[in-house]
N, C-alpha and C positions, 0 to 999 in steps of 0.2 A: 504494500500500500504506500503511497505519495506520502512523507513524511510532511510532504508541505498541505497535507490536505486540509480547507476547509467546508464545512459543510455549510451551503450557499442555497439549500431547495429545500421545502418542507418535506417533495418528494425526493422518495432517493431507491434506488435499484443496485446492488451489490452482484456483481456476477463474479467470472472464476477468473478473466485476464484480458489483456488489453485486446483482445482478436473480438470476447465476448461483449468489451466495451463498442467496438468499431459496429458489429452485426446491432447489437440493439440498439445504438443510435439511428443507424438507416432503417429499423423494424419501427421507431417509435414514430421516425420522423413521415415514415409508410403512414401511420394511422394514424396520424394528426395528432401526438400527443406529447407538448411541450413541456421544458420547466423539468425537467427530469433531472435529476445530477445521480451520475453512473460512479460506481466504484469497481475499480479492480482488486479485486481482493488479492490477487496474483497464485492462484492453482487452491482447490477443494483444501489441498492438505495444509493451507497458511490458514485458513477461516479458522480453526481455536488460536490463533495469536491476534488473526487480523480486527475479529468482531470486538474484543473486550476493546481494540486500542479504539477502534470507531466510536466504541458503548461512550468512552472517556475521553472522546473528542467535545471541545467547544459548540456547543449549537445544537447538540444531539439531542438536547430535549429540546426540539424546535420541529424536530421531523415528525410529520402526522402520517405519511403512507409512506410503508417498507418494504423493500420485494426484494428475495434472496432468490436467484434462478443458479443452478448448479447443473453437472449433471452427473447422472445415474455410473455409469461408466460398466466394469465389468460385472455390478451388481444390480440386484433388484431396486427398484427406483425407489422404495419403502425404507432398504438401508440411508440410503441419501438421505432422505426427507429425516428419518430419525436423530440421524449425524448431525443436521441442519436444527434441531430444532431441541435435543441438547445443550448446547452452545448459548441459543438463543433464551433459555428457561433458568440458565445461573444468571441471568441479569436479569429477572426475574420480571422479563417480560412476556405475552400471554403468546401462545402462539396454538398455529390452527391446529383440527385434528386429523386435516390430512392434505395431499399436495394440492396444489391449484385450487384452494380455501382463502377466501378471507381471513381472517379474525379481525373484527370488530368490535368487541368489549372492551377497548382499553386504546389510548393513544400511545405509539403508533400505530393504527391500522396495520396487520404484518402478512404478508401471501408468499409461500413457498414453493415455486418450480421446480420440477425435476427433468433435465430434458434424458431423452427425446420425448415423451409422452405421459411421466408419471406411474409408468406401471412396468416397465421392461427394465433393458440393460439399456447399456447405447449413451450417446451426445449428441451434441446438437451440431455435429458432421450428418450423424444419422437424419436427422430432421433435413436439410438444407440439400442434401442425395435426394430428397423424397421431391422435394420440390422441381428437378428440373430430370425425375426418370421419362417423362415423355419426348422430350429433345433427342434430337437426332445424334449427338454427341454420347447419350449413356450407354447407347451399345458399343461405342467405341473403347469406352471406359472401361466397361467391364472386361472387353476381351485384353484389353491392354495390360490390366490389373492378374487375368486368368491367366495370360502367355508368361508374367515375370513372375509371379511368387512362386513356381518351384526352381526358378533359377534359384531362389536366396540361399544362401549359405546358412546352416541348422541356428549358429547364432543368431543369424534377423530375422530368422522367421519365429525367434522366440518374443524379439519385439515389432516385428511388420505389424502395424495399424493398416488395416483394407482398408479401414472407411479413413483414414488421413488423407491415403495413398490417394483413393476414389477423389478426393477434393482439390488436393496438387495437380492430380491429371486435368480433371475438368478446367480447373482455372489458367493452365497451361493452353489448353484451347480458345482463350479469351484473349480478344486485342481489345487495349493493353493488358498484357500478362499481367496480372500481381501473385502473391507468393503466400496471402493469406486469406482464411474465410473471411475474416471482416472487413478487410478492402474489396474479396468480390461482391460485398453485400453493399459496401460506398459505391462502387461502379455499377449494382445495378445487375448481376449477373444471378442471384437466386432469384427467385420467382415469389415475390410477396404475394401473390394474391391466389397463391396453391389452398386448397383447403386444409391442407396436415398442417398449415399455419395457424388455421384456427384459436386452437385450445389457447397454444403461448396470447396471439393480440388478444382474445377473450379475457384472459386472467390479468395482463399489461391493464386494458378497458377497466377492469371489474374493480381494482387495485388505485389506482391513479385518478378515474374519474368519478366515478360513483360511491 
C-alpha cells in the first residue's frame, strides 16, 4: 500500500494490485460510477498487514461504502470471503454473511467480492477470458496455449498459469500491444457489456449507489 496514502472519498474499493486498480477504474468509469478512490492492497497475502494500516489511517472514519473485491484463486470462493472477512471482524467492524452482500447495519456500508463468480476457484483473468470467448481470436488462443504447454519443462508446468498465459496471448493480438489486464481494460479490449459482467457492476451498483 502507498505509504503516502490518503483517504480522499467517503467511497473506497480495496482490491488485490495495481492491474486490479487499472480494470476497475475503466469497469466503474463503464457504469457511470464516480468519486471512487481505489486501493491497492498489493497481493491477497498483504491484506492482514495492509487493512489494520488503512483501519488507522486519517479519515477512515469518514468512509461510508466499503468494497473489498479479491479473488478466489486455487480455492473455493467461500475460503476467500472467510479470509476477507476475519480481518475485517478484529476491527470490529460488521461484515456481510456472504459474498456479493451488502451489510448495512453499521457505517461503513461493507460488500465482499470474490472473483471470478463467488462460488468457484479462478480470478478475474477467468472473468475477463469469459468476456471476449466469442471473438474470432479465442480459438487462436487456445490452440496456441494447447501446442506450448507440453513443451514446458516439468518445472513450469508446476507454475504455468493457463489463464495468465490465455490473457498475455490475447493482448498480444491487440494494436497497441500492452502487457497487462488492466491496460487492456484502459484501451478498451475486454468487453464490458458481456453478461458474466453482471454480478461484479451489480454489486459495484448495489455498494456505491444505493
Amino acid at each position: 500500500m502507498d505509504k503516502n496514502l490518503r483517504i480522499e472519498s467517503e467511497r473506497f474499493l480495496a482490491v488485490e494490485g495495481k492491474d486490479e486498480c487499472n480494470f476497475f477504474k475503466a469497469l466503474l468509469k463503464h457504469i457511470g460510477i464516480n468519486n471512487i478512490q481505489l486501493l491497492d492492497i498489493g497481493g491477497k497475502d498483504r491484506f492482514p498487514l495492509e487493512f489494520p494500516a488503512l483501519y488507522n489511517q486519517e479519515g477512515f472514519n469518514k468512509i461510508k461504502r466499503l468494497g473489498f473485491i479479491r479473488d478466489a484463486e486455487t480455492n473455493p470462493a467461500q475460503s476467500a470471503f472467510e479470509s476477507v472477512c476475519h480481518i475485517i471482524k478484529t476491527h470490529n467492524l460488521s461484515v456481510p454473511d456472504k459474498a456479493n452482500e451488502i451489510k448495512r447495519t453499521s457505517i461503513p456500508h461493507i460488500g465482499i467480492f470474490i472473483m471470478p463468480d463467488n462460488k468457484g476457484t479462478g480470478m478475474l483473468e477467468n472473468l475477463c477470458l469469459e468476456t471476449i470467448k466469442s471473438m474470432p481470436q479465442f480459438s487462436c488462443i487456445e490452440s496456441y496455449i494447447s501446442c506450448i504447454a507440453p513443451s514446458l519443462s516439468p518445472s513450469e508446468k508446476e507454475t504455468f498459469n493457463d489463464q495468465k498465459a490465455r490473457v498475455q496471448t490475447y493482448l498480444a493480438s491487440r494494436s497497441p500491444i500492452v502487457n497487462s489486464l488492466g491496460l487492456g481494460a484502459q484501451k478498451g479490449y475486454w468487453d464490458f457489456s458481456n453478461p458474466c459482467l453482471d454480478d461484479i457492476k451489480n454489486f459495484l451498483r448495489e455498494l456505491f449507489e444505493n
